[in-house]
Structures are given as structure tokens and as C-alpha cells.
C-alpha positions in Angstrom: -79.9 13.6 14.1 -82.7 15.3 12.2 -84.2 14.6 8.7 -81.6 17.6 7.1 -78.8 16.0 9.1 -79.3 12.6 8.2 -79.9 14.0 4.1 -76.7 15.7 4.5 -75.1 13.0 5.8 -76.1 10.5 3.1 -75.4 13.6 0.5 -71.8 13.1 1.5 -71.4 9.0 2.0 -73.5 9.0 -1.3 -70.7 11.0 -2.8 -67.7 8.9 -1.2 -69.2 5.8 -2.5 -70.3 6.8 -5.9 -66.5 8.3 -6.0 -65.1 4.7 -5.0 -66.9 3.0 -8.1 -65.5 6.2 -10.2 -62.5 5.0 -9.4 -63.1 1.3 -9.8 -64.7 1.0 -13.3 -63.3 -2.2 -15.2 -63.7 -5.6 -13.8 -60.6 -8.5 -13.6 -60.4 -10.7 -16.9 -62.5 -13.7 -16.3 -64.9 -16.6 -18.0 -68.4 -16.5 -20.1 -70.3 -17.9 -18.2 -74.4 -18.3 -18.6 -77.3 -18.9 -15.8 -79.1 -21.9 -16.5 -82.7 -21.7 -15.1 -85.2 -23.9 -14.0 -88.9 -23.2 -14.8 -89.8 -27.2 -14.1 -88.8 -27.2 -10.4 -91.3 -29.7 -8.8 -91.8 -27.9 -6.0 -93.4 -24.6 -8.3 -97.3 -26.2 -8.7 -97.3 -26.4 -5.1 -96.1 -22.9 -4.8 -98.5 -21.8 -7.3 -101.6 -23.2 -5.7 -100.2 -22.8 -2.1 -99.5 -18.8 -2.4 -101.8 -18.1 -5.3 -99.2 -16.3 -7.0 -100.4 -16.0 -10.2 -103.6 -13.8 -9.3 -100.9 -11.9 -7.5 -98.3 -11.4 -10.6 -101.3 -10.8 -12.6 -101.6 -9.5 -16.1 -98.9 -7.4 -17.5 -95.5 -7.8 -19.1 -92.6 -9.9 -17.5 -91.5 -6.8 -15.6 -95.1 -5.6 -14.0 -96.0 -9.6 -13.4 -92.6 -9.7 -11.2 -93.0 -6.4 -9.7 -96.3 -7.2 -8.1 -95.0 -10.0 -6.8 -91.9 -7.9 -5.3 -94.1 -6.1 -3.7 -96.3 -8.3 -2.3 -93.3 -10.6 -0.9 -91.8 -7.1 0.8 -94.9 -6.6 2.5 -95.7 -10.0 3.8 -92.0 -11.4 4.3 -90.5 -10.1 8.1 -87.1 -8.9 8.0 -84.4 -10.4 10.4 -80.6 -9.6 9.4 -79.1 -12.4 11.4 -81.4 -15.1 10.5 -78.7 -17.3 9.0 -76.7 -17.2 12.7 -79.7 -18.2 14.1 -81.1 -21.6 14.8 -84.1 -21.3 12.3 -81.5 -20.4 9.7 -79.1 -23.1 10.3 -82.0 -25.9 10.8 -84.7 -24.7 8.1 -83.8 -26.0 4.5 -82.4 -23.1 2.0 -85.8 -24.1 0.0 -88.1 -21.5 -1.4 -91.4 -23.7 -0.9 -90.2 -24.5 2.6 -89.1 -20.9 3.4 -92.3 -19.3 2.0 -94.3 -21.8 4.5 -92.0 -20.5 7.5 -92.1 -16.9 7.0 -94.8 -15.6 4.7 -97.6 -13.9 6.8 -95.6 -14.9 10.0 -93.9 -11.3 11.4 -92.4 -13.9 14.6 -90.7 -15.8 11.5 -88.7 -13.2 9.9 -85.7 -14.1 7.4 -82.6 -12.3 5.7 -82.6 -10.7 2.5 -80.8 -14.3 0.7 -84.0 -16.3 1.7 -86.1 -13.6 0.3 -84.3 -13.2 -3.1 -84.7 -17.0 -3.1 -87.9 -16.9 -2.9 -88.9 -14.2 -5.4 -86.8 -16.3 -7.9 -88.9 -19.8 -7.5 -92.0 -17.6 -7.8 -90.7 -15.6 -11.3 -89.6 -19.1 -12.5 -92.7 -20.9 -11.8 -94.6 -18.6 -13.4 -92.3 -18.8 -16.9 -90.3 -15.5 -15.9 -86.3 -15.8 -16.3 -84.8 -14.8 -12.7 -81.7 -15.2 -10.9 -80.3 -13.9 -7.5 -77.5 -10.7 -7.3 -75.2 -10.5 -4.5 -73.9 -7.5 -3.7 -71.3 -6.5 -1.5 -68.6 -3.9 -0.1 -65.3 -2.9 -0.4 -64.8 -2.5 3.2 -63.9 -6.1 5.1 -65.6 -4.4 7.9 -69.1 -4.0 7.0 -71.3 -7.1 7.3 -73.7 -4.9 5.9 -74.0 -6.8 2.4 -77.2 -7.1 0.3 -78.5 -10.2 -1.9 -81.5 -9.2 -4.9 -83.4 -10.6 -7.3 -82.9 -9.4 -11.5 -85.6 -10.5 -13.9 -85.3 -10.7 -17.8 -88.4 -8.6 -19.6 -88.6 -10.1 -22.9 -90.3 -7.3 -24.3 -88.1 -4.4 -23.1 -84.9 -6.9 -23.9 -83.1 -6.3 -20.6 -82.3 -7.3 -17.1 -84.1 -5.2 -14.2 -83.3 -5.7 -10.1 -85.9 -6.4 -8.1 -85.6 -6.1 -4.2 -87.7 -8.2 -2.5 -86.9 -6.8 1.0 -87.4 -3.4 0.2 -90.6 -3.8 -2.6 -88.8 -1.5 -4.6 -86.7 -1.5 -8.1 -83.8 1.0 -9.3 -84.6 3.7 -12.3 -83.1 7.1 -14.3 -86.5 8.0 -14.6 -87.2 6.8 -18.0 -86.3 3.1 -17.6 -86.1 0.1 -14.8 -82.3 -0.7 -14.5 -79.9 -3.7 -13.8 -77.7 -4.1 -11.7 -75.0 -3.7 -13.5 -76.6 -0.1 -14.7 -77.3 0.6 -11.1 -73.2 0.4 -10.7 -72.3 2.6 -14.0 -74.7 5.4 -13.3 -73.7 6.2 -9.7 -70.3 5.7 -10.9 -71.2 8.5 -13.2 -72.7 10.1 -10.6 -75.9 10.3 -12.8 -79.4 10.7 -11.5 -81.0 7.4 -10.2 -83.4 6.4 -7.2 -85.2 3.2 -5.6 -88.8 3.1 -6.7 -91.4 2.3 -4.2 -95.0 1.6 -4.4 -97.1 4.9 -5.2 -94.0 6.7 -6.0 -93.6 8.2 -9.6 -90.5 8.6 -11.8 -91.6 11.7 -13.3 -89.0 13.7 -11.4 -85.9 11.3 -10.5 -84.3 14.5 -8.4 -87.3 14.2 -6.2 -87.0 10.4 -5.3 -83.1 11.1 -4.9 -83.7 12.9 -2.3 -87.1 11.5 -1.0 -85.2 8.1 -1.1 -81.5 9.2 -0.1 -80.4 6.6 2.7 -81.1 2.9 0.7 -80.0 4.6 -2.7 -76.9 5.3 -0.7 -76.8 1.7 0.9 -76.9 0.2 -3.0 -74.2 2.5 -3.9 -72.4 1.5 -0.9 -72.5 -2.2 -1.8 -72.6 -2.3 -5.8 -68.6 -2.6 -4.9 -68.5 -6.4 -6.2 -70.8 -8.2 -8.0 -71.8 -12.2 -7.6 -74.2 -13.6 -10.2 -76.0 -17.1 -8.7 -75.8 -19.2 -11.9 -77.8 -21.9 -11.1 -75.8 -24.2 -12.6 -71.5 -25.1 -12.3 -69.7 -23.7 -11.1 -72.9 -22.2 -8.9 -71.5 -18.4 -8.8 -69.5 -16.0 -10.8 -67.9 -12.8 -9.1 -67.2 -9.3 -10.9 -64.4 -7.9 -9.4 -63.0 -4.4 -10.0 -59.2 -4.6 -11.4 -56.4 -4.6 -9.1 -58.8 -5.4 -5.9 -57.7 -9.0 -4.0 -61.3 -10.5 -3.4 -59.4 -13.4 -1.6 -57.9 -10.7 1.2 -60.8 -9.5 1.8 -63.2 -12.3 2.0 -60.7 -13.9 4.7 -60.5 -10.2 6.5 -64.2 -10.6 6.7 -64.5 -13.9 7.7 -62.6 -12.9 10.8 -64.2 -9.7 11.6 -67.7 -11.9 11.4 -65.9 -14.1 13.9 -65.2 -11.7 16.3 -68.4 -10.0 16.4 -69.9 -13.1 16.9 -67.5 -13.9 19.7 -68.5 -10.5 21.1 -72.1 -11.6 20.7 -71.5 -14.6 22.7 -72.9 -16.9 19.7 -73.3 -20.2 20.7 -71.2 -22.7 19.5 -72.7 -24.1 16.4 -72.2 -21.1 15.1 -68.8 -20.1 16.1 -68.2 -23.8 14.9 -69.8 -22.6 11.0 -67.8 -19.4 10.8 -64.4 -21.0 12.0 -65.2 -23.4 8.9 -66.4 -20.7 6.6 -63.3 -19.0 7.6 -61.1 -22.0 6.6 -62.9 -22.2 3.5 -61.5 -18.8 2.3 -58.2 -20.2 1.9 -58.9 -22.8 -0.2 -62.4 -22.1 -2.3 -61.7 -21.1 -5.9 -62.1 -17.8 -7.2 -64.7 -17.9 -10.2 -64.6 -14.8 -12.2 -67.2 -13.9 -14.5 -67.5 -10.8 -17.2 -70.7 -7.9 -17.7 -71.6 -10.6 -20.8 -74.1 -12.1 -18.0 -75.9 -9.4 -18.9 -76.9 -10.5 -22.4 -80.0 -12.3 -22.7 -80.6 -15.4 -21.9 -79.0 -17.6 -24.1 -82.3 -20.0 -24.5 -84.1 -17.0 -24.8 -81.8 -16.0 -28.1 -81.6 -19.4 -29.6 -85.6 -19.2 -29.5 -85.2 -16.3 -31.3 
């Protein structure tokens, strides 16, 4: 397939996809909830002086700060989809300190995109920024193709923004960063909107559309469903589009997982977690939030 082949093709799935979140614009009635964060995490001096991550963050406002630091994770963090099937992902604690030691610098020590958004929270946090992890996924029941990101707060634009540590890159219309709840309006609108990378400019949008075609059609893909890590009780809150049965589809998926892994021929630790993460989805409560977890942070209003 060449390069107008594969933009055509994307043109199209871009379209399909943008048309399925047209058609899926209101979320189910559920509960206020609010992220609680942690900026006193005993483990963040370490990971300051460890990683020097405040010369990287630098100057700026929360946005830039968090930004370099996206950046700088995407280029220095290996990528390995599977790496919570492996043996590394089932033996290494979920732990941003212990994480960054594993894989930062370390191509042989690569990680998925959950670890990553993990860590480029603890690093926002410890450096006083408000952060919290986005996980995004399909409609389909047969596409393990999911994504988990990273949005801060910028106090001085007032306003969530995604940040993508696998990728380096953030979402804009050209004139400001957006959420990831904006992300999912606009392509629902079919509106003009592309990843930013480093070096690239948002002075013509159309240009990075097309520049940037196959991941802005991957986010569309998966902005389906919405789950906000709250850091807190009752630990995550789903948005789910009216009239769509989460529950079917999480089991559906849980035993397509299963037989790919059977497929695979995973070995039996493994099998052993998805059978139980398969038995889960019968029973595990289904925690609905609302698009009010986009305010600001509440701390952040009582200061005010």
C-alpha cells in the first residue's frame, strides 16, 4: 500500500469512526465524581533527583512544563503493546518510580502505553501539576487495540489538555490544546483537529490532518468510551454513550483476549489472569461518571 493508499484509507475509517461518535453523542446518567490527587507521594523526591525532571519540565506554564516532559518520556520510554501478558509486566510492581528505573533509557525494557501514562502522572504530580490517566477504548469487542493517556490541568488557560506519553504528542483545532473530552466532540462534529508533534506548527490544522492522518484516526477510533482514573474510591469512572451495554462488551472482549492468547500459545499464568479477569466481568460494578470531571479541580476552585 502506498502513502495515497494508506491516506485514502484512513480518509475513509477516519470518516466511519467520526460518524459512530455522530451517532453516539450523550453519555448514560451516572455520579459526580472528583479525582483526588496526590502531589505528596513519597516516592516523587526520589523521582525528582533520580530523573532530573525538573530541568527537564523547565520554565513555562503548567501546559509547556508537562509537555516537555511528554516529550522527553516518548523519546526515552520503549514501546511494547503486550507488556502486561508478559512476565516483566506481571512481576514488576505497577509503580511509576519502579517503572521509570526498568524502562527509561532501556530500548530491551520496553512497556505499554498504561505504564507510560503512569508515569507521566507521578512526574506532573511531583512537580505540583494536577494530572490523571484517560483510558480510552472501542466500540468493537474485537479490537484489543485500546489506548491509556495522560490529561493535565493548566491553571492559567483554566482547562484540561491530553498528553500522550507514547506518542510525545497532544491533540489541537489549531488555536488551542484540547481534552479529551473535546477530542471526542470535535471529530464527532467532524471539525478540523490533529496530534501535534515536536517541530510541527498549528498554523494550518488541514496540513497536520493530513500530515498526521493514521494516529488522528486511531484516537477517533477509540474516543468510543471514556474511563477517568480517579485516584481515589471508587478508583475509575466510565463515560458511556446512551443505549450501549458496556457489561456485553467488556465480557465479549475478555473472551476474544482469551482466545488470541490461546492462539498465541501464552503460558499459563497468563491464561490463568485472563480466565479471572474474564470472571471478573460478571461480577465487577459498573461505575458511571458524567463530562463534570471536566471542571476544575475541585481544590483548585476552593483555593480560588
Amino acid at each position: 500500500m502506498n502513502k495515497q493508499e494508506q491516506l485514502a484509507r484512513d480518509e475513509t475509517l477516519l470518516g466511519v469512526y467520526c460518524g459512530i461518535l455522530f451517532n453516539a453523542p450523550t453519555f448514560r446518567a451516572g455520579e459526580t465524581y472528583e479525582c483526588a490527587f496526590d502531589f505528596k507521594n513519597a516516592t516523587y523526591c526520589t523521582i525528582k533527583q533520580e530523573f532530573s525532571i525538573e530541568s527537564r519540565a523547565g520554565r513555562g506554564s503548567d501546559f509547556q512544563r508537562a509537555l516537555r516532559l511528554n516529550r522527553y518520556l516518548a523519546k526515552n520510554l520503549t514501546h511494547k503493546g503486550d507488556y502486561s501478558l508478559s512476565e516483566e509486566g506481571r512481576t514488576i510492581p505497577f509503580d511509576a518510580l519502579e517503572l521509570l528505573r526498568y524502562s527509561l533509557g532501556r530500548p530491551e525494557h520496553g512497556i505499554n502505553c498504561a505504564a507510560k501514562a503512569l508515569i507521566l502522572q507521578a512526574c506532573c504530580l511531583a512537580l505540583g501539576i494536577y494530572a490523571r490517566r484517560i483510558g480510552l477504548s472501542p466500540a468493537s469487542p474485537y479490537d484489543s487495540d485500546n489506548h491509556i493517556v495522560c490529561e493535565i490541568f493548566d491553571r492559567g488557560m483554566g482547562k484540561w489538555i491530553m498528553l500522550d506519553p507514547t506518542t510525545g504528542g497532544y491533540v489541537s483545532d489549531g488555536k488551542t490544546p484540547l481534552s479529551v473530552l473535546e477530542m471526542r466532540e470535535k471529530f464527532a462534529e467532524n471539525r478540523h483537529i490533529s496530534v501535534v508533534f515536536s517541530r510541527q506548527s498549528t498554523k494550518s490544522i488541514e496540513a497536520l490532518e493530513a500530515r498526521n492522518h493514521e494516529i488522528n484516526t486511531y484516537y477517533a477510533k477509540n474516543l468510543f468510551c471514556i474511563d477517568v482514573v480517579l485516584g481515589r474510591e471508587p478508583g475509575c469512572a466510565s463515560l458511556v454513550p446512551e443505549g450501549f451495554d458496556l457489561r456485553r462488551r467488556t465480557q465479549k472482549y475478555a473472551e476474544y483476549m482469551l482466545d488470541y492468547a490461546r492462539e498465541q500459545g501464552m503460558d499459563d499464568k497468563t491464561l490463568a489472569g485472563l480466565e479471572d479477569w474474564k470472571r471478573k466481568t460478571l461480577s465487577e460494578p459498573l461505575i458511571l461518571g458524567t463530562p463534570s470531571l471536566w471542571a476544575p479541580p475541585q481544590e483548585l476552585e476552593m483555593k480560588n
